[in-house]
N, C-alpha and C positions, 0 to 999 in steps of 0.2 A: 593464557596469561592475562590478568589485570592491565586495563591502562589508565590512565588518568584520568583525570573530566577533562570531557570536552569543554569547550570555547564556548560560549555563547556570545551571540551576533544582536544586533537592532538593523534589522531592515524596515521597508514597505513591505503592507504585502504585494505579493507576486502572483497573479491571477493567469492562465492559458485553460481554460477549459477543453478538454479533448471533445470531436466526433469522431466515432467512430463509424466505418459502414461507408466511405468513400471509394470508388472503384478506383484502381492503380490501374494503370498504365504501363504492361512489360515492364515489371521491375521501380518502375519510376514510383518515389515516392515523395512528391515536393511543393512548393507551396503555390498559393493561388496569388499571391501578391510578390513582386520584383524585389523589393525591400527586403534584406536580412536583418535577424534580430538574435541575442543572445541569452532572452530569459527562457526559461522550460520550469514548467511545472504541468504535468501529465502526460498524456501523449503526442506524441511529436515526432515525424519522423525523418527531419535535418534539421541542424540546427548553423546559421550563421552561411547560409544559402537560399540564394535568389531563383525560383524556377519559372516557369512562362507557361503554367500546367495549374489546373485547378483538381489534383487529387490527391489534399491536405488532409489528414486526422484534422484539422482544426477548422479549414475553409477559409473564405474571405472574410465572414465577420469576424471570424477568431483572428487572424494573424492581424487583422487592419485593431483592433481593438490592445490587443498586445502591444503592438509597434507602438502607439500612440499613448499608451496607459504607463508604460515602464521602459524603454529605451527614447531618453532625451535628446540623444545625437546617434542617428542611427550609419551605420560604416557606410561607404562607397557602393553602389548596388555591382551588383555581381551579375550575369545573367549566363544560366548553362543552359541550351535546350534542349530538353528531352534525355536528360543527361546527368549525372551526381557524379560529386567526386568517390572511384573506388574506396571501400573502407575499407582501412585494415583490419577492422576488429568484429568480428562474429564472437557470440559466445552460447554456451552452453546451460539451459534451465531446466529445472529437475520441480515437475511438481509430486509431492508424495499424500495419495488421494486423493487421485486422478480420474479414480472412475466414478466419485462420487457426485450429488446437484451441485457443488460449486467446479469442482475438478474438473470436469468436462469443458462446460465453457468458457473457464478460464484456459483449460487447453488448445479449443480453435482461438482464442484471442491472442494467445502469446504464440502460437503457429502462423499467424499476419504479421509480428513484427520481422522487419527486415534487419532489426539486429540479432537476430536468434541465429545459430547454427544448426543444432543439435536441441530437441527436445526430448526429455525423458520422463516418462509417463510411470508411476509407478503405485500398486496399490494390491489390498490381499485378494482380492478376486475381479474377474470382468473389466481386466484393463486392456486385454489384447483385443478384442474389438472396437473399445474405443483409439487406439493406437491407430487398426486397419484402417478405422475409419477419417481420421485425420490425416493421415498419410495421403489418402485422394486429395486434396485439398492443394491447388499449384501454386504453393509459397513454399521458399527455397529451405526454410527449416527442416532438417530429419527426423522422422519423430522412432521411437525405441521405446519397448514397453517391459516393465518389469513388474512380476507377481511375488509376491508372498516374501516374506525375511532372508529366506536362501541368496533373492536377485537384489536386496536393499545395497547393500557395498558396490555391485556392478554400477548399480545404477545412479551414483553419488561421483563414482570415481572422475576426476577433473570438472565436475561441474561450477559455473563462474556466480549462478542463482540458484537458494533451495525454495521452493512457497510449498507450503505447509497448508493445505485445509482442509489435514484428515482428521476423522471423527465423527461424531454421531450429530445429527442439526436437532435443534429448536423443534419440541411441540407444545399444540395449544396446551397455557396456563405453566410452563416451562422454563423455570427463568434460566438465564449462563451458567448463575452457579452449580442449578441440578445437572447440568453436563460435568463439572467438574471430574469424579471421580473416574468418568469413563477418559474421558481427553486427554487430562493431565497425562495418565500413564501410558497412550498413545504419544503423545510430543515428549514424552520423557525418551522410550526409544527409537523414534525418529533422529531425536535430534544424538542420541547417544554415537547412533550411524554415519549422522554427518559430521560430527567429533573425530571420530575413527577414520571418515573416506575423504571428505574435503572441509577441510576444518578453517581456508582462509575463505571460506564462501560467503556470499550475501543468504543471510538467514531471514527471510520471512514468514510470520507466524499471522495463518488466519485463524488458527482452532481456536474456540470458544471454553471458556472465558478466557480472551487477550489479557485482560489486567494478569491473571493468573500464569496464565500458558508458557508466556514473554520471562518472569521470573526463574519459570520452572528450565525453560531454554537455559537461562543464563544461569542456576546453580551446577545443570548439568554440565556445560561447557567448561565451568569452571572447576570442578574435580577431572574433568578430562586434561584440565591445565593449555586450555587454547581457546578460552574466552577474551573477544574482542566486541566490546559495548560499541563499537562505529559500526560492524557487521552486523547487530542484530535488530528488526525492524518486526515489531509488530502492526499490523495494520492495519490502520484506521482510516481510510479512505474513503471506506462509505458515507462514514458520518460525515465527510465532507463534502461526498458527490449531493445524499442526502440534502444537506443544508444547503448547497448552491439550489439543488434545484426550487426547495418549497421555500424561498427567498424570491425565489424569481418568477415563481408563481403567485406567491403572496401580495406583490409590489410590482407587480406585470412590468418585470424585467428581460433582458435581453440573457436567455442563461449563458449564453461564452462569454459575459463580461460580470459574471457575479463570481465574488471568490470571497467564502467564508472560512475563517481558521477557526478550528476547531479542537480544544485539550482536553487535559485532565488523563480521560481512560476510553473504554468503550464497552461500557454497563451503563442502564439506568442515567442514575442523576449524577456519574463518573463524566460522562456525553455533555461537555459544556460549549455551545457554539457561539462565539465569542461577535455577534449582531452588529454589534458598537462598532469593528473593526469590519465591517461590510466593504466590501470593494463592489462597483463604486458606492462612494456613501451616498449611504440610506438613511432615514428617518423612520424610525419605530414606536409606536404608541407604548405604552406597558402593558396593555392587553395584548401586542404583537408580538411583543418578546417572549413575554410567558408561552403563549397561545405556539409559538413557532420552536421555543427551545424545549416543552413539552413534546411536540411531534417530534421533532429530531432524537431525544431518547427516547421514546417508544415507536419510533418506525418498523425497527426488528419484529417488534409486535403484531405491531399494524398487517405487515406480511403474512406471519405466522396463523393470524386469526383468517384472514380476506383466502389465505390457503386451503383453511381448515382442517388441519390436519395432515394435510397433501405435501407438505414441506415446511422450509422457512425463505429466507431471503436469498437465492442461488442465485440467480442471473444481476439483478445489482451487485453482490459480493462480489462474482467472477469479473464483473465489468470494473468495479474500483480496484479488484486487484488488478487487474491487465494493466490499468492505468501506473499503479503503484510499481510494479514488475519494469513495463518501460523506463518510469524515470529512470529507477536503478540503472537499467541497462544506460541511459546516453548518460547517465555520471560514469558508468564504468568505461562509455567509450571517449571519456573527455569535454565531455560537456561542463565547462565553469559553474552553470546556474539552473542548478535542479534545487527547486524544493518542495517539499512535501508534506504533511504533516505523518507522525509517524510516535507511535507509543514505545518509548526507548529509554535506556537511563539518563538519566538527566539531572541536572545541575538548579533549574530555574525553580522550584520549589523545595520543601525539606525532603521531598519525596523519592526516594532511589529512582522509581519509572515515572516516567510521567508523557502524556500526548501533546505534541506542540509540532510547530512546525520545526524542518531542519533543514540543513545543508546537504544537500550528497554530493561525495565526492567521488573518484576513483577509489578510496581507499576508505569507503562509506561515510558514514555520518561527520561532518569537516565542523558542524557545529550547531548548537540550539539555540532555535533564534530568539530572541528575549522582546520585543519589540510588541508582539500581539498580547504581553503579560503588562504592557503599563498602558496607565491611563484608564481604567475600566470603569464602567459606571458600576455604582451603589450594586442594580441586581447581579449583576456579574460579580464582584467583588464578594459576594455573599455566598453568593453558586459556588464559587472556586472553594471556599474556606467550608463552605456543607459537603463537599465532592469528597473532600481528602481523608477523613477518616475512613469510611467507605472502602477508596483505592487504597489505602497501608494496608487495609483487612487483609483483602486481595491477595495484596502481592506476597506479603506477610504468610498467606497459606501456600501461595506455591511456591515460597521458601522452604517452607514447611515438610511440603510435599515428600521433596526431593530428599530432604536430609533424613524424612521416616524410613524412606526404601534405602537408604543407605544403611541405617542402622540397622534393619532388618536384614539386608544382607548379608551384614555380617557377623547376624547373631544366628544366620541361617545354618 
C-alpha cells in the first residue's frame, strides 16, 4: 500500500563516524567516556549510556568529538560497570547473497552486532560453508543458511532486516548500467519473496545499479499491494564512508570527526558530495572540490581497475553496509536520532528517488532532511541540476523494467 510523503526536516548535520575492530569485553559493549549522548549515525553500540570500559565501535576520539559537536546539554552521567541495561529487543537479518565478495563480510560484520539475534544467510550455491563458518565466531547471533529458491520463504519468514547484495559485481571498463539486465531480474525476485514472506521488513538494496534496483523494489512491492516508501532504503553509504575519508586525507583531518552528506543517486555524476556542508567546516579551493568530488564518483572505479579484474569494491561495500544495517537496527530498537543518508523516495527534489540524508525511525524513514539542499555554492548547485536528468533515466528504466515482465507475463 502507498503512503504519503514523507516530512522533510532542517537539521545540522549529524556526524559519529564508526570503528570498527574494538575487542568486547564478555558481552560488554560500551563507551570509553562516562558522558551519555543521544545522536547515532553509524555504528554504535548503546545509546544514551555511560560505561567505565574503553570497547567502543567509536573510542574516545569518537564519542568525546560527538559529545561536544552536537549534544548542547548533555543528561546527568549514568555510570554502569561492566554492565548494560538488558535489552528487550534482538532482532532478526536476512542477507540474500550471502555467499558472494560483498555477502560474506557483511555477514561476519552483522554477526558482531549485539543487536542481531538470528542471522540468515541465504544464496543459490556455497552458502553452507560460509554459514559453518560464521557460526564459530563467539557472538550471540544464530546464523542459518539457505540455498537455492526452494529455501528463499524459510528464510524471509519473520525477519525485522532484508540486505540485498545479490548479483553479478563490477568489471574493468563495466559501468552499473551494463549490470543492469542481469540484477534487475535478480532484485525483481528477491524482493517478489519478501513481498510474499515478510512484507513489514526493513528492505535494503545494495545491487547494482541502486538508482535502478531501488525503483524496481518499489514497482514490485507495489503490484504485491504492501509497498511502504519509509521501509525501503537503498544504500549509499559508501559514498559516504568514501567522502569522510579522502576529506580527511585531503585536509589532514581527524577522520571520526569529518561527516560529509552526500545525494542525488549512486552512479557517476548521480554521486554528489555536498563539500560546502563538511562537518567540521572546511575550506576548499575549486581545484579541491572538483579534484575530490571527481574521486568520490569514480572511486567504484578506482577499485575495480587497482583489482584488475580480480573483483570490485567488497570489503568497503560490506563495511558501509554493516554500518547502514546497524543504524537501522538502533532505530528499530528505539533509538530517537539515527540518521543516515540513504537513496529512497523523496519529496526534496521533483524527483520520485532521490539520495539524502534521513530520519530512521522505528517504523523507518520518520523523515527527509532538507537542510543539506539549501545554501549550496554555485558548483554544487550546477552538479545537482547536471545529476537529475541522468537519475529520471534510471529510475525511469526500472520502472520500466518491472511493468515489461508484467506484460509479458501476461501475454505468456
Amino acid at each position: 500500500m502507498a503512503l504519503t510523503a514523507l516530512p522533510t526536516v532542517s537539521i545540522g548535520s549529524v556526524c559519529a563516524q564508526p570503528r570498527l575492530g574494538a575487542r568486547p569485553k564478555a558481552s560488554v559493549f560500551g563507551f570509553s567516556c562516562s558522558k551519555s549522548f543521544n545522536v547515532f549515525s553509524g555504528l554504535k553500540a548503546a545509546s544514551s549510556v555511560g560505561i567505565e570500559e574503553d570497547t567502543s565501535f567509536l573510542g574516545k576520539e569518537g564519542n568525546a568529538s560527538v559529545q561536544a559537536s552536537f549534544v548542547p546539554k548533555t543528561k546527568p552521567k549514568q555510570v554502569f560497570l561492566n554492565q548494560l541495561h538488558p535489552r528487550a529487543s534482538l532482532f532478526k537479518v536476512a542477507v540474500l547473497g550471502a555467499a558472494g565478495g560483498i555477502g560474506q563480510p557483511l555477514g561476519l560484520l552483522i554477526k558482531m552486532s549485539p543487536l542481531v539475534s538470528a542471522l540468515h544467510l541465504y544464496d543459490i550455491a556455497n552458502v553452507k560453508g560460509v554459514a559453518a563458518d560464521l557460526s564459530h565466531c563467539n557472538s550471540p547471533a544464530q546464523v542459518l543458511d539457505f540455498t537455492g529458491q526452494s529455501e528463499l520463504a524459510k528464510c524471509l519468514k519473520g525477519v525485522d532486516v532484508v540486505v540485498i547484495p545479490a548479483g553479478v559485481p563490477r568489471k574493468p571498463g563495466m559501468a552499473r548500467d551494463d549490470l543492469f539486465n542481469i540484477n534487475a531480474g535478480i532484485v525483481k525476485t528477491l524482493i517478489e519473496a519478501v513481498a510474499d514472506n515478510c512484507p513489514d521488513a526493513f528492505i535494503h538494496i545494495i545491487s547494482n545499479p541502486v538508482n535502478s534496483t531501488v525503483p524496481i523494489a518499489a514497482e514490485v512491492l507495489k503490484q504485491k499491494g504492501v509497498y511502504d516508501p519509509k521501509k525501503l532504503f537503498g544504500v549509499t553509504t559508501l559514498d559516504v564512508v568514501r567522502a569522510n575519508t579522502f576529506v580527511a586525507q585531503k585536509k589532514n583531518l581527524k577522520l571520526v570527526d569529518v561527516d560529509v552528506p552526500v545525494v542525488g543517486g549512486h552512479a557517476g555524476i548521480t554521486i554528489l558530495p555536498l563539500l560546502s556542508k563538511t562537518r567540521p567546516s572546511t575550506t576548499f579551493t575549486n581545484d579541491e572540490v572538483e579534484e575530490l568530488t571527481l574521486r568520490i564518483q569514480n572511486a567504484g572505479t578506482e577499485v575495480v581497475e587497482a583489482k584488475a579484474g580480480a573483483g570490485s569494491a567488497t570489503l568497503s561495500m560490506a563495511y558501509a553496509a554493516a554500518r547502514f544495517v546497524e543504524a537501522s537496527l538502533h532505530a528499530l530498537d528505539g533509538d530517537g536520532d539515527v540518521y543516515e543518508c540513504s537513496f529512497a523516495e523523496s519529496d526534496l527534489t521533483e524527483l520520485p528517488f532521490f539520495a539524502s540524508r534521513v530520519k530512521i525511525g522505528k517504523k523507518g524513514i520518520e523523515a527527509n532532511v532538507s537542510a543539506d539542499l539549501q545554501g549550496l555554492t554555485e558548483y554544487e548547485t550546477k552538479a545537482l541540476e547536471a545529476l537529475k536528468p541522468e537519475l529520471q533515466a534510471s529510475i525511469e528504466k526500472g520502472i520500466a523494467f518491472v511493468h515489461k515482465q508484467a506484460v509479458n507475463a501476461e501475454s505468456a
